[in-house]
C-alpha positions in Angstrom: -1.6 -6.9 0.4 -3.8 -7.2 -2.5 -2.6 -4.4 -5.6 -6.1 -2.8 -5.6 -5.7 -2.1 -1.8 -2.5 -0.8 -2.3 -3.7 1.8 -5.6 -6.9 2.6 -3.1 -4.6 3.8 0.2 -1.9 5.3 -2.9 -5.0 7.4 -4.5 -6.2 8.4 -1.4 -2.5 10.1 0.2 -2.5 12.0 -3.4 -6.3 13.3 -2.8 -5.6 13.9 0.4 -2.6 16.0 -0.3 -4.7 17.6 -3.1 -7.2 19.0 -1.0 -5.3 19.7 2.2 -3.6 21.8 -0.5 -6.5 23.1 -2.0 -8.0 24.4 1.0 -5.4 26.1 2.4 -4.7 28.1 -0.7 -8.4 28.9 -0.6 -8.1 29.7 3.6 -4.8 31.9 2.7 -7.1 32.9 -0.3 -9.7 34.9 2.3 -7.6 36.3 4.7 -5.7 38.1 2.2 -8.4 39.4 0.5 -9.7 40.9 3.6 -6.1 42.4 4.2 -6.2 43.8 0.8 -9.6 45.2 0.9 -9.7 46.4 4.5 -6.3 48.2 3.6 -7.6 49.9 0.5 -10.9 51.1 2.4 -8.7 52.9 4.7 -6.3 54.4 1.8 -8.8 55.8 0.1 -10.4 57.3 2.9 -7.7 58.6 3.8 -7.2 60.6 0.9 -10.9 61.1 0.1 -11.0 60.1 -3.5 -11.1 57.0 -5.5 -7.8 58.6 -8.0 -4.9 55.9 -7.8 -1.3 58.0 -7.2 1.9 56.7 -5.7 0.7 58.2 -2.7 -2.2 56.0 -2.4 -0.4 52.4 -2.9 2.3 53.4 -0.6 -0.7 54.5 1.5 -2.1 51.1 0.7 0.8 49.0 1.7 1.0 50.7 4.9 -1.7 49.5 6.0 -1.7 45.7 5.2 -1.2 43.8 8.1 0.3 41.0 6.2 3.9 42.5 5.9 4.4 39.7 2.6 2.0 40.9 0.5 3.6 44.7 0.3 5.1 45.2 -2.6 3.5 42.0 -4.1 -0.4 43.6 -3.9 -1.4 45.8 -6.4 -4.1 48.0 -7.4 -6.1 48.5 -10.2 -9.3 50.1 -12.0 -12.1 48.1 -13.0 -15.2 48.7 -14.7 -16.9 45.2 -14.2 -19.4 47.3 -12.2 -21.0 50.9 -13.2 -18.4 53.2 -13.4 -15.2 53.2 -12.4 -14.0 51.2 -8.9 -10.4 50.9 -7.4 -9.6 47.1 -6.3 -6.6 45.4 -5.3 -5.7 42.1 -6.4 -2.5 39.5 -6.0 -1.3 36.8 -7.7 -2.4 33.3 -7.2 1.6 32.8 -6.6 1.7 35.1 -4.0 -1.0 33.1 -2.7 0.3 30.6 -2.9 3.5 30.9 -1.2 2.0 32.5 1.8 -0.6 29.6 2.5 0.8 26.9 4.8 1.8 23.9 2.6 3.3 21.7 5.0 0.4 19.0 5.9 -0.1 19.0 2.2 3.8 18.5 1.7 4.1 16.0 4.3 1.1 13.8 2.6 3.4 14.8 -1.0 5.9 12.6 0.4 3.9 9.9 2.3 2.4 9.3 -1.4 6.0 9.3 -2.9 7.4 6.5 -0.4 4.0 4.5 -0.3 4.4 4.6 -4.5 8.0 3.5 -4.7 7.1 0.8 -1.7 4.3 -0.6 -3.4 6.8 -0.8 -6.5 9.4 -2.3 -5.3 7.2 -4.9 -3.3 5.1 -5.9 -6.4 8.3 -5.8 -8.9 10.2 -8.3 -6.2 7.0 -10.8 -6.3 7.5 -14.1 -7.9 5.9 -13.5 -11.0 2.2 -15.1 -12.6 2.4 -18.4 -14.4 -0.2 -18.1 -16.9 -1.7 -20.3 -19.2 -4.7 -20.7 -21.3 -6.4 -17.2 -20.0 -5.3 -18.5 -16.3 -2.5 -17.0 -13.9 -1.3 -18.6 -10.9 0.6 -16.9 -8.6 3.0 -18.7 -5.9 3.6 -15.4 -3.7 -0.1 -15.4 -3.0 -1.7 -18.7 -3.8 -3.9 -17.7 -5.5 -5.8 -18.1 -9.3 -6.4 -15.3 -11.6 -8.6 -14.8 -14.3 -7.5 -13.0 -17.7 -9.3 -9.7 -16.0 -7.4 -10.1 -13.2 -9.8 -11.2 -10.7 -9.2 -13.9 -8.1 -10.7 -17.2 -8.7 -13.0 -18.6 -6.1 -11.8 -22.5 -5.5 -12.2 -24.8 -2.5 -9.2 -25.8 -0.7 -9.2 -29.0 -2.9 -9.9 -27.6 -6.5 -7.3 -25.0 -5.2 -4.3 -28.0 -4.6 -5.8 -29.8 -7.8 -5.4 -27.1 -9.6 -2.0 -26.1 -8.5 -1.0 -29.7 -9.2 -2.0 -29.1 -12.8 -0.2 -25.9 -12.9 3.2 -27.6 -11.3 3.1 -31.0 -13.9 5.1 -29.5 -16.9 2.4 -31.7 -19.4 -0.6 -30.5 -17.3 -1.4 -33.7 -17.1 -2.0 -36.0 -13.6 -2.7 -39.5 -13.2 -6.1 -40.6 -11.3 -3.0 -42.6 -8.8 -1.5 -39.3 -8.5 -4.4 -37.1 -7.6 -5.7 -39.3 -5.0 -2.8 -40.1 -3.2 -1.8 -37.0 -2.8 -5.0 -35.6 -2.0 -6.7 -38.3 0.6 -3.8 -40.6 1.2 -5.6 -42.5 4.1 -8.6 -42.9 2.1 -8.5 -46.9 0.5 -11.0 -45.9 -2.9 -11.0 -42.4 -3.4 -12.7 -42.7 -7.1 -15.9 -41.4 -6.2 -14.5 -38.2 -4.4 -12.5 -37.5 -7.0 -15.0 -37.6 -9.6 -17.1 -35.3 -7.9 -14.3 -32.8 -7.8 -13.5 -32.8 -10.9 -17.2 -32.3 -11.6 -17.4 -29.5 -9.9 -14.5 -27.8 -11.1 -14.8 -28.3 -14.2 -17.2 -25.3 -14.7 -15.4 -23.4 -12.7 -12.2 -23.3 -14.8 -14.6 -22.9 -18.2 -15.9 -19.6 -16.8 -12.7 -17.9 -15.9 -9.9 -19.4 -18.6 -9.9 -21.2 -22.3 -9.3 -23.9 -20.6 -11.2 -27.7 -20.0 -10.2 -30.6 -17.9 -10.8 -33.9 -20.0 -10.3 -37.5 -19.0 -8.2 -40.4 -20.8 -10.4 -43.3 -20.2 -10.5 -42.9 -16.3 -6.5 -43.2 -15.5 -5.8 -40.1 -15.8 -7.1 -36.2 -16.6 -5.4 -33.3 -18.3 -5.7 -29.4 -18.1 -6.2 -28.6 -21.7 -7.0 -25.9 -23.6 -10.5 -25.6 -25.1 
């Protein structure tokens, strides 16, 4: 699997896991501020005044539903409105710990594994053999440029290319290239120039490097 795939499914578990958590803090969120605010209707009808005493948040409490959030809600005055106006509030940890974290926890840890997996696959991988702006890499088979990005290449400028990368001097004779590359064929000169043609641009774009020719018998992977 490519890396970018691999960062892609990673980024999505840890979104995922984000928001799972996210919303049901925010569904926890609601229900216990209608607890809180049903409750506190009811306490202070009860005692027909809007005057905060002990009597009123035991009052209060006893009328939660949600037996976790006695002791933990509290009340207070607020002026944010005209006058004075009882509310009751809780902390975003109480919150917190009474929403259901568990999908969020088991996506937590599915992002954890596929992290370390991905790390240990990708450290294990033979590694790039670079040069002149271009990486090769064996696990894959594949061309790189210095950004990273794969290098288009036919299946023959691909085995060229690697036979250049394997030849210590990056050099190959013309002998060389064609009878490893069409070993039935009697004169292969013609295809062979016509590859190198074409590949030639190729290689320029992505890399420093250039493919020149020593009178016809043989062609070297150079840089520029």
């Amino acid at each position: 699997m490519k890396q970018k795939y691999a960062v892609v499914i990673l980024f999505c578990l840890i979104c995922g896991s984000g928001l799972t958590s996210f919303g049901s803090y925010r569904a926890t969120e609601r229900v216990v501020a209608e607890d809180m605010t049903s409750a506190l209707t009811k306490a202070l009808a009860e005692q027909q005044s809007d005057f905060i005493s002990t009597d009123t948040i035991r009052t209060f409490n006893s009328y939660l539903k949600m037996e976790q959030l006695r002791g933990h809600a509290v009340l207070a005055v607020t002026t944010r409105q005209e006058g004075l106006r009882c509310e009751a509030k809780c902390s975003a940890a109480t919150i917190f710990s009474l929403s259901d974290q568990r999908p969020a926890s088991i996506l937590w840890t599915m992002a954890l594994l596929w992290g370390l997996y991905c790390f240990w696959h990708y450290r294990k991988q033979v590694p790039l053999v670079a040069f002149g702006g271009l990486a090769y890499s064996e696990a894959e088979g594949r061309f790189y440029d210095a950004m990273g990005k794969q290098v288009r290449l036919t299946p023959m400028q691909q085995q060229l290319m690697e036979m250049f990368f394997r030849s210590e001097s990056h050099q190959l004779s013309k002998t060389e290239i064609c009878d490893a590359l069409w070993p039935k064929k009697d004169d292969a000169n013609d295809t062979l120039y016509t590859l190198i043609r074409r590949l030639k641009p190729i290689i320029e774009e992505h890399s420093e490097l250039k493919i020149e020719s020593d009178r016809g018998r043989a062609y070297e992977l150079k840089h520029r």
